[in-house]
mmCIF file of the C-alpha atoms, coordinates in Angstrom:
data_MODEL
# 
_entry.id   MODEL 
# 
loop_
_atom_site.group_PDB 
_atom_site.id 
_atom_site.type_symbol 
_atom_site.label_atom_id 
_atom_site.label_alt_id 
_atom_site.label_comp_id 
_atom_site.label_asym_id 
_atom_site.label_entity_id 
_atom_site.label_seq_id 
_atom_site.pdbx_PDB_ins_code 
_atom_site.Cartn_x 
_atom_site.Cartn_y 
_atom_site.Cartn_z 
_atom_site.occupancy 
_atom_site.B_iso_or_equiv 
_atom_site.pdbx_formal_charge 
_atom_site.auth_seq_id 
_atom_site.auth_comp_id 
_atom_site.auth_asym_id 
_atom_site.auth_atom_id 
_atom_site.pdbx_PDB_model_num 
ATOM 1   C CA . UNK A 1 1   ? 0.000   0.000   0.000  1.00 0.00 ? 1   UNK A CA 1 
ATOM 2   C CA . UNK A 1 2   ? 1.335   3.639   -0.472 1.00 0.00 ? 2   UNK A CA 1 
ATOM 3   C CA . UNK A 1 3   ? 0.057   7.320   -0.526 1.00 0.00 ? 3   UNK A CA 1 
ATOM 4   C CA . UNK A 1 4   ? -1.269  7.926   -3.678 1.00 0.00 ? 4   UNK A CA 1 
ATOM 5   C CA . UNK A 1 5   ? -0.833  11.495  -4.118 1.00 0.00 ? 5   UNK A CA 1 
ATOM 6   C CA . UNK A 1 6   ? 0.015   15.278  -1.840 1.00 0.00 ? 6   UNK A CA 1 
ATOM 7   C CA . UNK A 1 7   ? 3.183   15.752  0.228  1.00 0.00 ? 7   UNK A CA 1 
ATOM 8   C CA . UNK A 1 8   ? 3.518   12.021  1.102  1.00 0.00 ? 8   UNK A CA 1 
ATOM 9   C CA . UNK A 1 9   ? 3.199   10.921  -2.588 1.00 0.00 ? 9   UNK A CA 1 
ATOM 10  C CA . UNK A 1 10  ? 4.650   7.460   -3.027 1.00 0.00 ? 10  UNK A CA 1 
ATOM 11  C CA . UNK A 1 11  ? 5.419   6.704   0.673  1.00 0.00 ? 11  UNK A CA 1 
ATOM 12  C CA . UNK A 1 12  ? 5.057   3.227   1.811  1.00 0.00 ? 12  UNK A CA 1 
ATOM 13  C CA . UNK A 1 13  ? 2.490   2.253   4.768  1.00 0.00 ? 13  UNK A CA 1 
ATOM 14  C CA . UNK A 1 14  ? 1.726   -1.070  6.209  1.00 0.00 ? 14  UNK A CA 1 
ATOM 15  C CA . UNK A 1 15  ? -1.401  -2.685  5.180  1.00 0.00 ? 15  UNK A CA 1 
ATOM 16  C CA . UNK A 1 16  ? -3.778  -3.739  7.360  1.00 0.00 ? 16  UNK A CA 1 
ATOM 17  C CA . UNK A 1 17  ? -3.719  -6.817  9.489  1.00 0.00 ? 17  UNK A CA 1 
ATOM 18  C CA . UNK A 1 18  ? -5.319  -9.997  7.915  1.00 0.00 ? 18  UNK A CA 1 
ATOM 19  C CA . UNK A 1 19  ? -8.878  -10.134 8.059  1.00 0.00 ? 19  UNK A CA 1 
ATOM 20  C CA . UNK A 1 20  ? -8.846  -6.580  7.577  1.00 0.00 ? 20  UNK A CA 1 
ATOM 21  C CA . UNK A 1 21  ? -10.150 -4.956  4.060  1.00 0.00 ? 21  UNK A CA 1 
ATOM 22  C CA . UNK A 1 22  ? -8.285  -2.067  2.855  1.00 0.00 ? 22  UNK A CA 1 
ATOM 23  C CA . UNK A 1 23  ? -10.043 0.489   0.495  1.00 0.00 ? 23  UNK A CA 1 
ATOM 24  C CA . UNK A 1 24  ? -8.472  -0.149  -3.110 1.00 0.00 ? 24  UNK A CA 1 
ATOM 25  C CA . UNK A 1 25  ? -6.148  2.311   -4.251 1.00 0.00 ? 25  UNK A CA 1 
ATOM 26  C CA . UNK A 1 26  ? -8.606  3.208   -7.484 1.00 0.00 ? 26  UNK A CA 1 
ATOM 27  C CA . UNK A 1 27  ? -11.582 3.842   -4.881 1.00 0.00 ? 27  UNK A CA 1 
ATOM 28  C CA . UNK A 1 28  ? -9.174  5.888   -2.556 1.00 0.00 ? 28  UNK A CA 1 
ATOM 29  C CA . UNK A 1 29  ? -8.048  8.097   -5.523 1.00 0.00 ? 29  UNK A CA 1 
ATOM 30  C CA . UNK A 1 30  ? -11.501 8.514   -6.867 1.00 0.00 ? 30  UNK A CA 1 
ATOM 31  C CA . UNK A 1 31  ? -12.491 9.302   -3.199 1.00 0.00 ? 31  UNK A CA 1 
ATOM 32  C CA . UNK A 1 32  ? -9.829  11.749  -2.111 1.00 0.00 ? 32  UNK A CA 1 
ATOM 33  C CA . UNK A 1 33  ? -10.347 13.342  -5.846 1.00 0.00 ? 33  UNK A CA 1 
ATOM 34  C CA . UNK A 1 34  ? -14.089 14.229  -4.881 1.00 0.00 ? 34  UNK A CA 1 
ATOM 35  C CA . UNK A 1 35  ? -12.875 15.112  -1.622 1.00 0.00 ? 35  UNK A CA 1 
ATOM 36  C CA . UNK A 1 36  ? -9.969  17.879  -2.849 1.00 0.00 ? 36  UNK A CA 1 
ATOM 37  C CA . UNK A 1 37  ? -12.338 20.708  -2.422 1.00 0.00 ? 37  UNK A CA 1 
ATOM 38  C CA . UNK A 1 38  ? -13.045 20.372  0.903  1.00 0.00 ? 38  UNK A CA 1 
ATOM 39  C CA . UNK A 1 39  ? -9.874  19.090  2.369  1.00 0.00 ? 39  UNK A CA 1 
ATOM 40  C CA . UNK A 1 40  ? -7.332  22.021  2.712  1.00 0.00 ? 40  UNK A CA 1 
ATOM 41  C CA . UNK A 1 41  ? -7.439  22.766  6.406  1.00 0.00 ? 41  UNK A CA 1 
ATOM 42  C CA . UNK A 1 42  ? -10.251 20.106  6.702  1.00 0.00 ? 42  UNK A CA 1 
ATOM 43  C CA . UNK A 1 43  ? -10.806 18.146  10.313 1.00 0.00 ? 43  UNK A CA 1 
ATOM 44  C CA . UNK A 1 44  ? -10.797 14.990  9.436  1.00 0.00 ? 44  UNK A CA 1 
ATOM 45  C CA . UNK A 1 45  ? -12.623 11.739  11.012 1.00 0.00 ? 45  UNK A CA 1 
ATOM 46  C CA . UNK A 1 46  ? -11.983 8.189   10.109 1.00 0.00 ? 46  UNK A CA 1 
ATOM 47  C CA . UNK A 1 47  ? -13.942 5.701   11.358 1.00 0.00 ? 47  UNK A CA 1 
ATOM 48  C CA . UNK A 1 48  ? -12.791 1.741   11.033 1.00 0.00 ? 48  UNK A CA 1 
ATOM 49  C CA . UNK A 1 49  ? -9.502  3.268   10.245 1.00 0.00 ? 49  UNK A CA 1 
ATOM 50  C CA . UNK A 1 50  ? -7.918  0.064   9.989  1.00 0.00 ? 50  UNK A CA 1 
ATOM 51  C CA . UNK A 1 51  ? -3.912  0.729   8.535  1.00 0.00 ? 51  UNK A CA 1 
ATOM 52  C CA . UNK A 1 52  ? -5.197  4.763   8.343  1.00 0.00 ? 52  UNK A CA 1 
ATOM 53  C CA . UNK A 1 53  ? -4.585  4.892   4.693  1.00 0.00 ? 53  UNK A CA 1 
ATOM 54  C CA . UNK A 1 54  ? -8.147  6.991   4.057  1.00 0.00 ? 54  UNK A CA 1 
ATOM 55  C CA . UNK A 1 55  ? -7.048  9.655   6.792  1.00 0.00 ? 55  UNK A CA 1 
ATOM 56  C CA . UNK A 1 56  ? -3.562  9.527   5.867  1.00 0.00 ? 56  UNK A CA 1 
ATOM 57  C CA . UNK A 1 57  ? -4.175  10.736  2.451  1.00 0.00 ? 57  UNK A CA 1 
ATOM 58  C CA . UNK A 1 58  ? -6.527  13.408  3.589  1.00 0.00 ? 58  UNK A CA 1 
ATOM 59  C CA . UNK A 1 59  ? -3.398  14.837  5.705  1.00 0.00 ? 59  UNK A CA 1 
ATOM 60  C CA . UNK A 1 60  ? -1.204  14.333  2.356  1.00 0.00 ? 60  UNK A CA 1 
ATOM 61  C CA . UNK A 1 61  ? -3.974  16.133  0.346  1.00 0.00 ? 61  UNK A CA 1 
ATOM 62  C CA . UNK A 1 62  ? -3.877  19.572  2.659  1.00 0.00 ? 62  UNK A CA 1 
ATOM 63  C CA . UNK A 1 63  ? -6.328  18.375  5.577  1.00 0.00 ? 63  UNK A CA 1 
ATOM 64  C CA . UNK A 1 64  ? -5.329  19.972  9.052  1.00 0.00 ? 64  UNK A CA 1 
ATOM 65  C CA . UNK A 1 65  ? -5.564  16.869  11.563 1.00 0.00 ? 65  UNK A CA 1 
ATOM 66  C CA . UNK A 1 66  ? -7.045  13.471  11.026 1.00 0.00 ? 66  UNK A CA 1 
ATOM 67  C CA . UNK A 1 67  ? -9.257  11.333  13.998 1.00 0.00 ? 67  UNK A CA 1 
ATOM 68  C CA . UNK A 1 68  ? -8.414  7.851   13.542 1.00 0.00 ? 68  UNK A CA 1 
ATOM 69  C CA . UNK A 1 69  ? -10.992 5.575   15.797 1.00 0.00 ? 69  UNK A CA 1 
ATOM 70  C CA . UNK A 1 70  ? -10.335 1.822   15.462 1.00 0.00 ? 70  UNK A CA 1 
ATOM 71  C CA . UNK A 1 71  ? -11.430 -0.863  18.061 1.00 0.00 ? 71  UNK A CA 1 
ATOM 72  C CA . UNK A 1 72  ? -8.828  -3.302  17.126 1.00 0.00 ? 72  UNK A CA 1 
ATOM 73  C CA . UNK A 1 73  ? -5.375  -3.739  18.973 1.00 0.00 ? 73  UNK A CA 1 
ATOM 74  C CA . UNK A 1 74  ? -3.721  -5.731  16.310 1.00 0.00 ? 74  UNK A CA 1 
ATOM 75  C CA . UNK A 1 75  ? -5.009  -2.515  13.188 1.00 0.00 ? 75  UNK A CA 1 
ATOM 76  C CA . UNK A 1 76  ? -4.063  -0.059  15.678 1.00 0.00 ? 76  UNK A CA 1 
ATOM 77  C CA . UNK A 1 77  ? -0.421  -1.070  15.723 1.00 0.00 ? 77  UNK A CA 1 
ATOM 78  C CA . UNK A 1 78  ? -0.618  -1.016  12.321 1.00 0.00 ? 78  UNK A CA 1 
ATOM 79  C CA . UNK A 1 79  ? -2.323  2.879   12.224 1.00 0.00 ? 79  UNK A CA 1 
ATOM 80  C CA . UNK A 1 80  ? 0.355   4.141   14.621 1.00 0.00 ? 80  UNK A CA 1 
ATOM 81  C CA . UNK A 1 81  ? 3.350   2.725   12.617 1.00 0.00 ? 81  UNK A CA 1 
ATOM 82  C CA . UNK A 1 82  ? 1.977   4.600   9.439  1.00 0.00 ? 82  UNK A CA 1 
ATOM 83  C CA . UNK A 1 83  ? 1.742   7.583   11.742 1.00 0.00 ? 83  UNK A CA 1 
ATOM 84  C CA . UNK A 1 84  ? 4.984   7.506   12.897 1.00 0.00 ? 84  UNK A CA 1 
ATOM 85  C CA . UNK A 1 85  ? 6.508   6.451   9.370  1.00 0.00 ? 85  UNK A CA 1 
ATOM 86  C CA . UNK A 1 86  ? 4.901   9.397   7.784  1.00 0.00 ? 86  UNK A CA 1 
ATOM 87  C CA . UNK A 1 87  ? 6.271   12.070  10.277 1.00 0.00 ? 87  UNK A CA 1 
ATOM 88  C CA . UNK A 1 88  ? 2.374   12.679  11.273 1.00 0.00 ? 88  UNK A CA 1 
ATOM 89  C CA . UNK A 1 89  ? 2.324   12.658  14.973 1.00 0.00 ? 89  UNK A CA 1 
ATOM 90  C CA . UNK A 1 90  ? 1.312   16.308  15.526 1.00 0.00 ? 90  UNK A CA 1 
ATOM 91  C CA . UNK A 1 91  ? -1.301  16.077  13.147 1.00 0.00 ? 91  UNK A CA 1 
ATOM 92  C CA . UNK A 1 92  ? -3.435  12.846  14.238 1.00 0.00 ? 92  UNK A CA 1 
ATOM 93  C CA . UNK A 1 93  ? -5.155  11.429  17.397 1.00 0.00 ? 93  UNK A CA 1 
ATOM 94  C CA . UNK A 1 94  ? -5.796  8.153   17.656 1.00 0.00 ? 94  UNK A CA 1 
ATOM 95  C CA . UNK A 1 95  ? -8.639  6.886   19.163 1.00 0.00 ? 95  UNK A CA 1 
ATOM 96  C CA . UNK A 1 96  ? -9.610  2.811   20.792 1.00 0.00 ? 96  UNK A CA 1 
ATOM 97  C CA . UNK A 1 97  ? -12.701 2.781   20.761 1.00 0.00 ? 97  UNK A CA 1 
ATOM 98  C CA . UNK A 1 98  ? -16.160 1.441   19.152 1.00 0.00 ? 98  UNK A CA 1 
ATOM 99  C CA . UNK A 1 99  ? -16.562 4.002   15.854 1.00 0.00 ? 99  UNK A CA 1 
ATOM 100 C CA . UNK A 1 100 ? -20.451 3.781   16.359 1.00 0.00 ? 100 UNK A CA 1 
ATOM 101 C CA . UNK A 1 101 ? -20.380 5.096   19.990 1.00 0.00 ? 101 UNK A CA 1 
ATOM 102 C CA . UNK A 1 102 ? -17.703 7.208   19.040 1.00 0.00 ? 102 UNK A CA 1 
ATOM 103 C CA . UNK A 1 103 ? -19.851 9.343   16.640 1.00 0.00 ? 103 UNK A CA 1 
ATOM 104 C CA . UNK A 1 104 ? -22.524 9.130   19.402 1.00 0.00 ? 104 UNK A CA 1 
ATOM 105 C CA . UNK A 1 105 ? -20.636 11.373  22.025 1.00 0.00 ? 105 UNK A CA 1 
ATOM 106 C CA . UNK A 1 106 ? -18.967 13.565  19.289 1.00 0.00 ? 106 UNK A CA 1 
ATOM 107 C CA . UNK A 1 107 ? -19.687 16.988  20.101 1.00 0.00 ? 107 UNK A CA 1 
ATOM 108 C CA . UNK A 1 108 ? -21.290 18.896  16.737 1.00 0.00 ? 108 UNK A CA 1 
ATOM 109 C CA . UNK A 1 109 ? -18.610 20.804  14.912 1.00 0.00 ? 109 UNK A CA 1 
ATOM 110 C CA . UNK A 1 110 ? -15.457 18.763  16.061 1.00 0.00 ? 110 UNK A CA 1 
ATOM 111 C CA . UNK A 1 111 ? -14.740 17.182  12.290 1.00 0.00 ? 111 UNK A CA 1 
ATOM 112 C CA . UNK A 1 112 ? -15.440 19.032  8.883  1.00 0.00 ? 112 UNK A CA 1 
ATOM 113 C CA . UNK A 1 113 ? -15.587 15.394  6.927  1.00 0.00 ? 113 UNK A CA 1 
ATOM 114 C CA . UNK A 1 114 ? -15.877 11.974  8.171  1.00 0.00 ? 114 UNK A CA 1 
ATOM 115 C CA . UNK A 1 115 ? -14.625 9.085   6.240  1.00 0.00 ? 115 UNK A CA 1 
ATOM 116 C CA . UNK A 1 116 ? -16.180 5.680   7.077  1.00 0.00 ? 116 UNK A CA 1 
ATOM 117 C CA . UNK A 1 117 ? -15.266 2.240   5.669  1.00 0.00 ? 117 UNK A CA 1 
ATOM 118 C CA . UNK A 1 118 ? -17.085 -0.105  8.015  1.00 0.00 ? 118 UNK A CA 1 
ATOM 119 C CA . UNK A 1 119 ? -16.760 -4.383  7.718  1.00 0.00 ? 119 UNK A CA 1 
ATOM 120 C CA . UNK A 1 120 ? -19.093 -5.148  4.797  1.00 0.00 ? 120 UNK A CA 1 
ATOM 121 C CA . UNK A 1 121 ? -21.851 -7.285  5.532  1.00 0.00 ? 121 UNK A CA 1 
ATOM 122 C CA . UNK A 1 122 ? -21.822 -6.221  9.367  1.00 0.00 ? 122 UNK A CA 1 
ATOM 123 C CA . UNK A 1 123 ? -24.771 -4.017  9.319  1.00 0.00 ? 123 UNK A CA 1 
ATOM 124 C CA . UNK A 1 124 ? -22.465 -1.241  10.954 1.00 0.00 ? 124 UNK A CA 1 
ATOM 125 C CA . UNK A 1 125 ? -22.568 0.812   7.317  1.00 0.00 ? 125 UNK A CA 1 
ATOM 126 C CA . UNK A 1 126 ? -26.825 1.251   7.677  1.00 0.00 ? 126 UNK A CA 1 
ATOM 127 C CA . UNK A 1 127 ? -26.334 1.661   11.386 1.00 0.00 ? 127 UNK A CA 1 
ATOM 128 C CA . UNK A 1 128 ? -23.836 4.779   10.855 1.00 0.00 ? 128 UNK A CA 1 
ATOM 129 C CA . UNK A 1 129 ? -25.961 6.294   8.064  1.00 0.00 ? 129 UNK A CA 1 
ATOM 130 C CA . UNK A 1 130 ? -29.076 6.007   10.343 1.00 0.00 ? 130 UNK A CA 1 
ATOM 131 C CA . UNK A 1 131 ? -26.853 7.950   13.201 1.00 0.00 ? 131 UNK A CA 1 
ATOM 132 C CA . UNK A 1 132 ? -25.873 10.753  10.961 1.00 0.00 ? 132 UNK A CA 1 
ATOM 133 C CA . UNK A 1 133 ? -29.516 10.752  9.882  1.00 0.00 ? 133 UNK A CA 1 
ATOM 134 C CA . UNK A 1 134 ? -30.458 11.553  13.026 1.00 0.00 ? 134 UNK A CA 1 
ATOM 135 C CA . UNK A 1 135 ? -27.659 13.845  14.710 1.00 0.00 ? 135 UNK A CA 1 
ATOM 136 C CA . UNK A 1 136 ? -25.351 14.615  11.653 1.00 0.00 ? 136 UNK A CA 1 
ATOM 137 C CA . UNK A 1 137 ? -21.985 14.776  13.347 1.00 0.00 ? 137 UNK A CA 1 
ATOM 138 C CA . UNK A 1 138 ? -19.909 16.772  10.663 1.00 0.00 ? 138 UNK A CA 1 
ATOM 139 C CA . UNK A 1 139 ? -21.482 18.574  7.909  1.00 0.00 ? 139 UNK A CA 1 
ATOM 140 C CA . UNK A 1 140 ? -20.305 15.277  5.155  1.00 0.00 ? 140 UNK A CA 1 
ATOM 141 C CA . UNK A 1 141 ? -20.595 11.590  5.865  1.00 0.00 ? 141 UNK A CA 1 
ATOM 142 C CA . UNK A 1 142 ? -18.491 9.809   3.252  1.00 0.00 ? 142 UNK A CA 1 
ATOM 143 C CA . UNK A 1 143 ? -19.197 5.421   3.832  1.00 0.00 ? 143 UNK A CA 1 
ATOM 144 C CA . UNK A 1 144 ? -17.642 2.801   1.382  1.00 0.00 ? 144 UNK A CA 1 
ATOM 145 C CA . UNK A 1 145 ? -20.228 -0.302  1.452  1.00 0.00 ? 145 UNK A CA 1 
ATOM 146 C CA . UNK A 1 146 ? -20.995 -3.002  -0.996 1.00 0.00 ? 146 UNK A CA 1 
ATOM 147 C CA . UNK A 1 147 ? -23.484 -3.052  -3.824 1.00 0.00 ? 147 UNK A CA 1 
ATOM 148 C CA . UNK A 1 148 ? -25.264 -5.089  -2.177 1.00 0.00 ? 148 UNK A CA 1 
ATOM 149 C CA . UNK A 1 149 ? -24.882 -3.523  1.330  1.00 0.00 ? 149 UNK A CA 1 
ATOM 150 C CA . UNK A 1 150 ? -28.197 -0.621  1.105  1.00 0.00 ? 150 UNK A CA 1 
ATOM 151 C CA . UNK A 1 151 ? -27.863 2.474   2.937  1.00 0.00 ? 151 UNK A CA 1 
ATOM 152 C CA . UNK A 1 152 ? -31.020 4.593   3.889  1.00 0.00 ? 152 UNK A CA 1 
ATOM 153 C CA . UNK A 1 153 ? -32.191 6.906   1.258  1.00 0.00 ? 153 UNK A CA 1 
ATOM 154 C CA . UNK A 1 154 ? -32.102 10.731  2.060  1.00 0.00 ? 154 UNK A CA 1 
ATOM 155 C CA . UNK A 1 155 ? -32.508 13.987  -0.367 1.00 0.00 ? 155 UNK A CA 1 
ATOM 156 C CA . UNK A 1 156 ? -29.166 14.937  0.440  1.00 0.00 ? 156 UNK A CA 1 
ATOM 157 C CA . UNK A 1 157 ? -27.655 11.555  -0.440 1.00 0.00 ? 157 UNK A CA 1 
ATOM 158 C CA . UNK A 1 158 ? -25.298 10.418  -3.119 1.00 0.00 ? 158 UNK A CA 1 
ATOM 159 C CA . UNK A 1 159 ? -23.678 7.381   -4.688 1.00 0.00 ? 159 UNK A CA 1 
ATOM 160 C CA . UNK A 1 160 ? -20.804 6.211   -6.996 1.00 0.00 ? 160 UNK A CA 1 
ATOM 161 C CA . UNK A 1 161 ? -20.073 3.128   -8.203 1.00 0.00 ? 161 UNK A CA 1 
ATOM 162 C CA . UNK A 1 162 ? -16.712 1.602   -8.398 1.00 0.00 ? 162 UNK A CA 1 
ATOM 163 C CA . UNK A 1 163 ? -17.427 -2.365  -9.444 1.00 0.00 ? 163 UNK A CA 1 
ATOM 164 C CA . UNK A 1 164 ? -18.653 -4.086  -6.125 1.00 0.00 ? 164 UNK A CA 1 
ATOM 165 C CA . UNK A 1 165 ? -17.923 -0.987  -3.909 1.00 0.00 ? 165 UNK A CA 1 
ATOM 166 C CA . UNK A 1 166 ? -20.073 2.013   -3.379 1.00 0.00 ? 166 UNK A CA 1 
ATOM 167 C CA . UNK A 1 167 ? -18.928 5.361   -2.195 1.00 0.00 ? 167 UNK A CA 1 
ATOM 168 C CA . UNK A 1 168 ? -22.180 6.917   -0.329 1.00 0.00 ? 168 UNK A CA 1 
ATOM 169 C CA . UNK A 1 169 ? -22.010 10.541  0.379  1.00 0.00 ? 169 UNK A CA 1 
ATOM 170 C CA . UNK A 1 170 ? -24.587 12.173  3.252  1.00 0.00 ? 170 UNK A CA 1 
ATOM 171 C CA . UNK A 1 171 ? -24.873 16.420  3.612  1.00 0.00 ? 171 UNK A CA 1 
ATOM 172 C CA . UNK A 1 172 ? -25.741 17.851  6.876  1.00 0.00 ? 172 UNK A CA 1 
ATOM 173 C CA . UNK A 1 173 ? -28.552 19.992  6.778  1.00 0.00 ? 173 UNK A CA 1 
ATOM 174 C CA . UNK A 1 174 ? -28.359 23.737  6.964  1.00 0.00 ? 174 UNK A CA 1 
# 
């Protein structure tokens, strides 16, 4: 896995432990390319972060800090030797915990765009949606999720298609 493009173009990170799925790099660039707009100075949350690779390239792209939550000991070795390989310390805080309590305690205002790629098939993609629904969190929801993994509809929802994988993006109301 590497950084696909910004300051940290090229640089190797670790990928995920096993039985983790990382986001394909022609997802990740199609992501962070509808992203670019927003990101300069951009407070970044990433949710299932897994090796960090989505937040990571937000940081390389211009963002201003990146929120890494990940539940798992073994991916959050992983996430904090990317940190560390990529200089990125004073820019990231990494968080153990459960990403959908997380987002329920997160005060309104604290990110500008949060990046979510969830276990497919684990019902945790609909669950998040439904949260942000709710109590939006950050003014953009990004979620990767499987064709065949529905979100709930909203007006201010939108979807691309890359193969198998769907990029689902939810706007706050104003």
């Amino acid at each position: 896995m590497r950084i696909i493009a910004g300051r940290w173009r090229g640089h190797p990170i670790q990928a995920p432990p096993a039985g983790t799925r990382p986001t394909a790099d022609r997802v990740r660039e199609a992501w962070m390319s509808m992203l670019q707009p927003v990101l300069p100075g951009a407070r970044v949350l990433d949710l299932f972060a897994g090796s960090g690779a989505l937040g990571l390239e937000t940081l390389s792209r211009g963002a201003r800090h990146a929120t890494f939550v990940e539940r798992s000991g073994q991916a959050l070795r992983t996430l904090r030797s990317n940190i560390r390989r990529l200089g990125a310390e004073e820019q990231t805080t990494v968080v153990k915990a459960d990403a959908l309590r997380y987002v329920g305690i997160v005060e309104p205002g604290s990110f500008d765009i949060v990046l979510a790629d969830p276990p497919y098939d684990s019902g945790q993609a609909a669950a998040l949606a439904q949260a942000f629904l709710r109590s939006p969190f950050a003014p953009i929801l990004w979620i990767e999720h499987r064709v065949d993994d529905p979100l709930p509809g909203s007006p201010t929802a939108e979807t691309r298609r890359y193969g198998d994988t769907l990029l689902t993006r939810y706007l706050a109301p104003e």
